[in-house]
C-alpha positions in Angstrom: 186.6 124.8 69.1 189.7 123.2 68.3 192.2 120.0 69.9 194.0 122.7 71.8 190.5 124.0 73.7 189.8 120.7 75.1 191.9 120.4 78.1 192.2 124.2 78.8 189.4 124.1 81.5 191.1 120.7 83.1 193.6 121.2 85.0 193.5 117.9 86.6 194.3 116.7 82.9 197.3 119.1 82.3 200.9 117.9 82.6 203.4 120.0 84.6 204.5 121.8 81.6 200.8 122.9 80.9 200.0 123.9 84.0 202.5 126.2 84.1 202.0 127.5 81.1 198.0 128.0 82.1 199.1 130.1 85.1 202.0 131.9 83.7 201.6 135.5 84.8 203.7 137.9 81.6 203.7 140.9 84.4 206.8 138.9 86.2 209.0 138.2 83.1 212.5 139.6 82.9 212.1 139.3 78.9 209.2 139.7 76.8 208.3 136.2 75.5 208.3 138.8 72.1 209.9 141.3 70.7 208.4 143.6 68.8 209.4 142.4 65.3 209.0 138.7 65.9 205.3 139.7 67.5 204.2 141.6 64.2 205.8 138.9 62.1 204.4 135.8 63.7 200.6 137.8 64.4 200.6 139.9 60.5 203.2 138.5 58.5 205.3 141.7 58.6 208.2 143.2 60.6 207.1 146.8 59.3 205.3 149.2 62.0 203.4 150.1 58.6 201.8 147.1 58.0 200.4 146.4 61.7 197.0 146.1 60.2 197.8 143.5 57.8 196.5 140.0 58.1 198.1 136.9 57.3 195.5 135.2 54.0 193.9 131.9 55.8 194.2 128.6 53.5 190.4 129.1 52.8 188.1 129.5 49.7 187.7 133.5 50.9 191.2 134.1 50.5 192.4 131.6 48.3 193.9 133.9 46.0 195.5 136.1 48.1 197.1 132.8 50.0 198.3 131.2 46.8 200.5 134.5 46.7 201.5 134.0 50.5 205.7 134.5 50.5 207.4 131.6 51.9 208.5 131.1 54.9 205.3 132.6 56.4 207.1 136.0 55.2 210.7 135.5 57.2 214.1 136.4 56.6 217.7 135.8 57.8 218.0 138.1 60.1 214.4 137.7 61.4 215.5 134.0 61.9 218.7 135.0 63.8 216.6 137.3 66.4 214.3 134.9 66.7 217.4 132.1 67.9 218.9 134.3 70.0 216.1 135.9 71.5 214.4 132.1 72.1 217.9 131.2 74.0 217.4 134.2 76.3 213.8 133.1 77.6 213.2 131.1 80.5 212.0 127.5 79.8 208.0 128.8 80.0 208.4 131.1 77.4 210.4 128.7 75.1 207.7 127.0 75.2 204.9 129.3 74.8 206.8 130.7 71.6 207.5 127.5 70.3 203.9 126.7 70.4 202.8 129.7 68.7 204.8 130.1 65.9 204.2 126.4 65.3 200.5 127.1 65.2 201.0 129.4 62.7 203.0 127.9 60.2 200.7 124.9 60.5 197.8 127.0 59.7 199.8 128.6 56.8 200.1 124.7 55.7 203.5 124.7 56.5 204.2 120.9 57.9 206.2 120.7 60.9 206.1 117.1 61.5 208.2 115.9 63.7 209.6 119.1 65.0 209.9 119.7 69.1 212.4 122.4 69.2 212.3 126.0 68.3 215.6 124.8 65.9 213.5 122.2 64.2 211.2 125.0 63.2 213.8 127.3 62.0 215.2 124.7 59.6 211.5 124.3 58.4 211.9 127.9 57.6 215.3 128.2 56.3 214.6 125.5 54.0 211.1 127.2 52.7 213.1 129.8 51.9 215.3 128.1 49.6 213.0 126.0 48.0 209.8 128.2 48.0 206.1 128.0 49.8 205.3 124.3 50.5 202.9 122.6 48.0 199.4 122.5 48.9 198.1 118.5 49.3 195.3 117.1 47.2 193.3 116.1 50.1 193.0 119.7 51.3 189.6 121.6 51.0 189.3 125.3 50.8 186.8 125.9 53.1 183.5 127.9 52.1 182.2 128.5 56.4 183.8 131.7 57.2 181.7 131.7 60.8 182.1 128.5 63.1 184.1 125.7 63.3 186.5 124.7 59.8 189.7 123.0 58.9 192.2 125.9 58.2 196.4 124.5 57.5 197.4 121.3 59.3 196.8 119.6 62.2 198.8 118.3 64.7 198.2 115.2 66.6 196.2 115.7 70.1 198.0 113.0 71.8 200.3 114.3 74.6 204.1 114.1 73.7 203.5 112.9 70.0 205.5 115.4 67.4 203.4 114.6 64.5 202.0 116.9 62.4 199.9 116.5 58.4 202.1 117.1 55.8 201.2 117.6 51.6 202.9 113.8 51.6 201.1 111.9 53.8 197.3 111.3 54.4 195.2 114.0 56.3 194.9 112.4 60.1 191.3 111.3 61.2 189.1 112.8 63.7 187.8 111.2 67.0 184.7 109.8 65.8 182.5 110.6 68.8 183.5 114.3 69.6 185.1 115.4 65.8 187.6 117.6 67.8 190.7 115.4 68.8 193.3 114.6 66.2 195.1 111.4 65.4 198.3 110.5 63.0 197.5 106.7 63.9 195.4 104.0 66.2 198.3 104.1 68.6 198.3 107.8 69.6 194.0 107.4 69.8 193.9 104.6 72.1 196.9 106.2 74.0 195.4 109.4 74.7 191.9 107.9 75.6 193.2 106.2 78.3 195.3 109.0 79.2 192.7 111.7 79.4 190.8 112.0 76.0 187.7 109.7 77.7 187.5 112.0 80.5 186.6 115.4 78.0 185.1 113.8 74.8 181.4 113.2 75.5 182.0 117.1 76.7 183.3 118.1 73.9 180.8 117.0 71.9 178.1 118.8 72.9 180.2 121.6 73.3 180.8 121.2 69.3 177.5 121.0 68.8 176.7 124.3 70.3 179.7 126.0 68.2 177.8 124.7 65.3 174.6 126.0 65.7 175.9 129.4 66.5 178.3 129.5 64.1 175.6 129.0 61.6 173.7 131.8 62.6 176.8 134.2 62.2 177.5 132.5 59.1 173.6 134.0 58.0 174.4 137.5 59.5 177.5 137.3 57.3 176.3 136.5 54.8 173.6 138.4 54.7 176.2 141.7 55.2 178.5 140.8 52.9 175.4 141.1 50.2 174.4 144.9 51.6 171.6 143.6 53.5 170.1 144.4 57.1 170.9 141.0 59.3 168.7 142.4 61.9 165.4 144.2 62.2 165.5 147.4 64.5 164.6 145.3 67.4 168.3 143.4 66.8 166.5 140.4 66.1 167.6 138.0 63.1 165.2 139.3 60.3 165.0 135.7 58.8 166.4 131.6 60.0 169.7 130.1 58.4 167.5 128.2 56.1 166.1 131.3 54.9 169.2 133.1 55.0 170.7 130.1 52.6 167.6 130.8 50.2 167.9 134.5 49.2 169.5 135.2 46.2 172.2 137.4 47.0 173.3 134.9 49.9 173.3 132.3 46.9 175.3 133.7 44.4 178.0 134.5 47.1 177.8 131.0 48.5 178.0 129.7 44.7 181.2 132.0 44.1 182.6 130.5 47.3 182.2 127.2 46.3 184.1 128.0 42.5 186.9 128.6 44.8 187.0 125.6 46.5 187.0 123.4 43.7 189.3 125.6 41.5 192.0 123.0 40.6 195.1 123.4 42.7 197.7 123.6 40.0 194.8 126.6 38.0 195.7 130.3 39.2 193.0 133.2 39.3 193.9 136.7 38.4 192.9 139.2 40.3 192.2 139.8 44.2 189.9 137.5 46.0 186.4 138.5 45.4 184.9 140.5 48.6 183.9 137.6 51.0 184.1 138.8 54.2 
């Protein structure tokens, strides 16, 4: 569960903008919101039919190494950049904004800040200047992180409160939680107390247990993958859990992976590894 998830089920709590958006039907547009290049480029990181199966490394301890070799950009070029303009200009205002969402998503996830930025320009000059000057440095504060099931920090966050353009960047300090529900996202007091009033104390005690729930089931699939990831059975033949997360987090195989998980984290941010990541996943 994420910021996003929170109001999706409320429409009483969506603006205009997001309603629309929640109802729009892609059977009645004239355009595609995506063309096939910018589709396979924003989803894979590649414009090539060949690569369709490739997926984009996450900012996490399983594919660390294969994300300190991400290209920059988030893999774009010029002329990826010009269809992308052009084609944006020919949407109608729905799809701008559907688009603009998603590729903003992703570059925050690939820990590319776009603070600030509300247009679909303002993210092209993000990308035109990664370019030039290379991937964006990765911030102290951030942790690799060793969950691969459940809910996890993976890139940047944007702030939850409606309207505000703010986003973490390597610079500044990561933005705090909503202490109550851990899901809503704040670059200052100001945006939290704005948004509470606004709709935030309408979903949080919600969300909470919703969290909760996340967790406990993310743990589970977090033993099942562990457990396959070592070459052993998760299940007995009645598809029943052969063992509890706690015993799961005790077997020696699960351990050793957990331990080389947790050398990634930590690996210094300016020390490289050689090699592909290990086999995490």
């Amino acid at each position: 569960m994420n910021a996003e998830d929170l109001y999706c089920m409320r429409e009483d709590l969506m603006t205009p903008e997001e309603l629309e958006e929640h109802h729009h039907d892609p059977s009645f547009d004239e355009i595609p919101t995506y063309t096939d290049a910018i589709q396979r480029w924003i989803l894979h990181g590649c414009e090539d039919d060949d690569d369709d199966f490739f997926i984009r490394p996450a900012p996490e301890a399983a594919t660390r190494r294969d994300f300190e070799r991400r290209p920059s950009a988030i893999g774009a070029t010029p002329q990826l950049l010009v269809e992308l303009k052009g084609h944006h200009a020919l949407l109608s205002p729905v799809q701008q904004r559907m688009l603009y969402r998603h590729l903003r998503s992703t570059m925050l996830r690939q820990l590319i800040s776009c603070d600030g930025a509300a247009t679909m320009d303002d993210l092209v000059i993000i990308l035109q200047e990664e370019m030039d000057s290379g991937t964006s440095p990765v911030p102290e504060w951030y942790k690799y992180s060793t969950v691969t099931m459940g809910p996890r920090k993976i890139g940047y966050d944007g702030c939850t409160n409606r309207g505000c353009n703010r986003t973490e960047a390597h610079d500044q300090p990561r933005f705090s939680n909503c202490s109550k529900c851990k899901v809503a996202i704040y670059c200052s007091r100001e945006c939290q107390a704005a948004d509470w009033k606004a709709r935030h104390k309408k979903v949080c005690k919600e969300a909470a247990k919703e969290r909760e729930q996340i967790t406990r089931v993310g743990k589970m699939m977090q033993g099942i993958s562990d457990l396959s990831m070592t070459g052993q059975d998760a299940t007995d033949s009645f598809g029943n859990l052969r063992m509890n997360y706690r015993e799961v987090r005790r077997d020696p195989a699960v351990r050793e992976r957990r331990k080389r998980l947790k050398a990634e984290k930590k690996r210094p941010k300016d020390k490289s590894a050689d090699g592909p990541d290990p086999k995490f996943f």
